[in-house]
C-alpha positions in Angstrom: 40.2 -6.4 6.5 42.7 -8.9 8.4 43.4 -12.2 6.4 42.2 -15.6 7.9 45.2 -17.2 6.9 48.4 -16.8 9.1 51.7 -17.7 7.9 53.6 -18.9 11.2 56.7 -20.2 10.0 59.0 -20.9 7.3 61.7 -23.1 6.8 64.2 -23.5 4.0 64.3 -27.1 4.4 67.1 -27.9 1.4 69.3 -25.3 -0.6 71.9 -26.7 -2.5 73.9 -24.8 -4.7 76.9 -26.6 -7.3 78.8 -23.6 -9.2 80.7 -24.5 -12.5 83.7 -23.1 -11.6 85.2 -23.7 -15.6 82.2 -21.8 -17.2 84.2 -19.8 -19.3 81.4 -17.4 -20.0 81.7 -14.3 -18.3 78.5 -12.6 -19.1 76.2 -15.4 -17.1 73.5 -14.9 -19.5 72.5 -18.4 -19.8 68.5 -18.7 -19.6 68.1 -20.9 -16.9 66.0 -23.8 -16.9 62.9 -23.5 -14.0 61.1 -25.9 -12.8 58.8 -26.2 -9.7 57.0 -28.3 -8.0 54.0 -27.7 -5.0 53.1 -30.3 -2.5 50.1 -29.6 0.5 49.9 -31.4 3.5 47.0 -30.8 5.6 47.0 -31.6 9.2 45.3 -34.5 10.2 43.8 -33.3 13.7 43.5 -30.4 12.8 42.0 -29.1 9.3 42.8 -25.6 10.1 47.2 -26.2 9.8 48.7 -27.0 6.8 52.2 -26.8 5.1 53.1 -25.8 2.0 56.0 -27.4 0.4 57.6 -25.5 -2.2 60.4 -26.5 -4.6 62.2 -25.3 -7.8 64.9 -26.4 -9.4 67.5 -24.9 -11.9 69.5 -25.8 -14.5 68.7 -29.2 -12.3 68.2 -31.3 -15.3 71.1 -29.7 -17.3 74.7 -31.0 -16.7 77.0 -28.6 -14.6 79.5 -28.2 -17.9 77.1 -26.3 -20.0 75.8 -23.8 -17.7 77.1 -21.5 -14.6 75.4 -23.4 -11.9 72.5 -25.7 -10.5 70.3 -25.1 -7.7 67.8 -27.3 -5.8 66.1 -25.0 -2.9 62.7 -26.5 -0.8 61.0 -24.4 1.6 58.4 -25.1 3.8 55.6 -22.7 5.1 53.6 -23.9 7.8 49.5 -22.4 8.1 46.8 -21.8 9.8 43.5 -20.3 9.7 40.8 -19.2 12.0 39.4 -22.6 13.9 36.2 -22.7 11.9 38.0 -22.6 8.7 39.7 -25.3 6.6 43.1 -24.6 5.2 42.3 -26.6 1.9 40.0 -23.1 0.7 43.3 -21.0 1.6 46.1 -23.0 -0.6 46.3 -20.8 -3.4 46.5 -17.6 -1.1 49.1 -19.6 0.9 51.4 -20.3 -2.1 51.3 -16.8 -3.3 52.2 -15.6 0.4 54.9 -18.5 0.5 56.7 -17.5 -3.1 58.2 -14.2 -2.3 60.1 -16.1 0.7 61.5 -18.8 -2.5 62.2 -15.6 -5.1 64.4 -13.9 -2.6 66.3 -16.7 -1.3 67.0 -17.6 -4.9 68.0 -14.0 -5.6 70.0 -14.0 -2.3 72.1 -17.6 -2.8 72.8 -16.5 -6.2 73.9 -12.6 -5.6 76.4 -14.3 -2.8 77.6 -16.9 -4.5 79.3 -15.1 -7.1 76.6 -15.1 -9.8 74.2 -11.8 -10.8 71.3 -12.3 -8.5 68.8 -14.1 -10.2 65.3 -13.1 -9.7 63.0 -15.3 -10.3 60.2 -13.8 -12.5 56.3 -14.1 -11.0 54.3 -16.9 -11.2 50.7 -17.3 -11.8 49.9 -19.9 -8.9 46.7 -21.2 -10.5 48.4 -21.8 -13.8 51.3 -23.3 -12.5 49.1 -26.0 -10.5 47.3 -26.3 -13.5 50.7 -27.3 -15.4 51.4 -29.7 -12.8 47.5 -31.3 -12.2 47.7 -32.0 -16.5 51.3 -33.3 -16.1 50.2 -36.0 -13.0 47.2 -37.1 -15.8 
């Protein structure tokens, strides 16, 4: 059965990367710090587009001296659903689509830039916009 949800694009809308060039550790085994956030933005003429906005941070709150590097990367996937349909009922299936395209650019930036790819592990999408509904409280 064919999804009504169609991702049409996605954008990596900021990827910044700052590598501590003095970390004297050679292994990179650091456990990095993770941190996401989610924002949805419906489309105002039409409730069947909307754009998720995805962003995690790492090591972003940690200074550059104590650990290998610190990355910032925001991508944007822009939705749609069949015209009878409202995106809002597709968000969770759209951030689950939209998170592979976020793990493997992470992996990809990281790999190239010297470092051992980092993958970032799963995520359980309602859990981690229940984390972040409790946290805006």
């Amino acid at each position: 059965m064919a999804s009504k949800l169609d991702i049409n694009k996605v954008i990596v809308e900021q990827s910044i990367y700052k590598t501590n060039l003095n970390y004297k550790d050679g292994s990179n085994e650091v456990d990095p710090e993770i941190g996401f956030e989610v924002e949805v933005l419906i489309a105002q003429s039409d409730e069947s587009k909307g754009i998720i906005k995805l962003e995690c941070h790492i090591n972003d709150d940690l200074p550059l001296e104590e650990v290998p590097f610190n990355l910032k990367v925001v991508i944007l996937g822009h939705f749609k659903t069949e015209q009878d349909d409202k995106f809002e009922n597709y968000i969770l299936n759209a951030i689950s689509i939209l998170f592979p395209y976020m793990r493997a650019h992470i992996s990809t930036l990281t790999a190239i830039s010297g470092q051992r790819p980092l993958m970032i592990p799963s995520v359980n999408v309602v859990e981690l916009l229940k984390e972040k509904s409790e946290k805006n409280i």
